[in-house]
Every structure is written in structure tokens, then in C-alpha cells.
C-alpha positions in Angstrom: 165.9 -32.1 -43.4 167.6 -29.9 -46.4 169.5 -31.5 -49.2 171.9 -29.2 -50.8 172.2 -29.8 -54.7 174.3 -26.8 -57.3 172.7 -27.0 -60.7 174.3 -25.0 -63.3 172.5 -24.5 -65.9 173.7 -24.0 -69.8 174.0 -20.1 -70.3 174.9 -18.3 -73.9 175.4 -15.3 -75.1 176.3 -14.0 -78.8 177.1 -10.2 -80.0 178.5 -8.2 -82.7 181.2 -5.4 -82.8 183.6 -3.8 -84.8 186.7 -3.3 -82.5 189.6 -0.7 -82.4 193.1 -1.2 -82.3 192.8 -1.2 -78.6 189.0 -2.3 -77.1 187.6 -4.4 -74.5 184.1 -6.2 -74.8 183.0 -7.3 -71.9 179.4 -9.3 -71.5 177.5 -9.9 -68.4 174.6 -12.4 -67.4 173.5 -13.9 -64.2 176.3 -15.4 -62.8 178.6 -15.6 -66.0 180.9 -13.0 -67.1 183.4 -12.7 -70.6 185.7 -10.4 -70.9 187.5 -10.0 -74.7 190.1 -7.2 -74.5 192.1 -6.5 -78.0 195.1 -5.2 -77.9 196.1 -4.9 -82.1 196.5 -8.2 -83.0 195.8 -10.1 -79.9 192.7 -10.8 -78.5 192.4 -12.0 -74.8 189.4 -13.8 -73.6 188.6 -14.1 -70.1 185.4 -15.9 -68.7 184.2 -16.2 -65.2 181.4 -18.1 -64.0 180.5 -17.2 -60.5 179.0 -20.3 -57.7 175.7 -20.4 -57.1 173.5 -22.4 -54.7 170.4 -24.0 -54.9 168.3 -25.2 -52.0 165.6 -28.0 -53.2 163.3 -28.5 -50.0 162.6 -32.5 -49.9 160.1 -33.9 -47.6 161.6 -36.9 -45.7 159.2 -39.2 -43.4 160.4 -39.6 -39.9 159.4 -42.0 -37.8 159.1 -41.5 -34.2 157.6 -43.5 -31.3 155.4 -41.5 -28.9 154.7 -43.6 -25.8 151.2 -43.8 -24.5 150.1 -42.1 -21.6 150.3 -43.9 -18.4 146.6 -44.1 -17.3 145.5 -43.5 -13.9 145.1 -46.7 -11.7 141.6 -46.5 -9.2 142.6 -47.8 -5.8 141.5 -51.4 -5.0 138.0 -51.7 -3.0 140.2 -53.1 0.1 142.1 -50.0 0.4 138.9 -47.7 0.4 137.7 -50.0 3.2 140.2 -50.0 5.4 140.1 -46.2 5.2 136.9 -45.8 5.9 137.2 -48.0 8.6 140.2 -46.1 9.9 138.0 -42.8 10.4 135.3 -44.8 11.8 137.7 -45.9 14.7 139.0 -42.7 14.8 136.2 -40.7 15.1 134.8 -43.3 17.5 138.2 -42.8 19.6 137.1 -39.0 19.7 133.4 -39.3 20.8 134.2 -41.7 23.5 
């Protein structure tokens, strides 16, 4: 059985740049991206965290009935005598 679980985990990132009139920064890490783009006096920040998904195997316990194996059953002393006593009378029959 699989249990599906998304952790995110806290990511951070710093930096330090002297920007032109017109720049764009942009910083990368796993699954997060920042964009800062300047344009004079306006800075625009974009951020994008992309999903991610973690499997965490877990071991459940099942239960489960197994039935035993029929046993064999020996045939009854009667019947072994009557067959024998069958092929005596038969064989009888035939030397006759």
C-alpha cells in the first residue's frame, strides 16, 4: 500500500547586486524560482514555486486467511474388503 504525502520544505535564498536602470535578477533553487526585473524606479518581483511529490513507503499489516489443505481421506476397511472380494469372485468366475 502507498500513501502519498507533499512536504515542502522552508527554502531561502539572499544576494547582492547593484542594478541598472533597466536589470533583471533572477535566482534559482530546486523547485523555487524569483524573478526581480527593474525597470527605473519600479521593481517587479515574481516568485514561482514549482509541485513536488514525495512518496513515503509505509508498511501496513494485512491480514489474510489461508485455508488449510483438505487432507486426503484413506478408504474405510469395508470398502477394501469388498473389493477384494470382488476380484476373488471374479477371477473365480474366469477359472471356472
Amino acid at each position: 500500500m502507498r500513501d502519498t504525502v507533499v512536504v515542502t520544505p522552508a527554502v531561502r535564498a539572499d544576494t547582492h547586486w547593484v542594478a541598472q536602470p533597466t536589470d533583471t535578477l533572477v535566482l534559482t533553487r530546486e523547485q523555487l524560482r524569483v524573478e526581480v526585473v527593474r525597470h527605473r524606479d519600479t521593481l517587479r518581483l515574481a516568485a514561482e514555486c514549482r509541485p513536488d511529490t514525495l512518496y513515503i513507503p509505509r508498511v501496513h499489516e494485512v491480514v489474510r486467511y489461508t485455508p488449510s489443505p483438505t487432507p486426503r481421506t484413506c478408504l474405510p476397511g469395508w470398502v477394501w474388503a469388498l473389493g477384494a472380494a470382488l476380484v476373488v469372485a471374479g477371477l473365480a468366475r474366469l477359472l471356472r
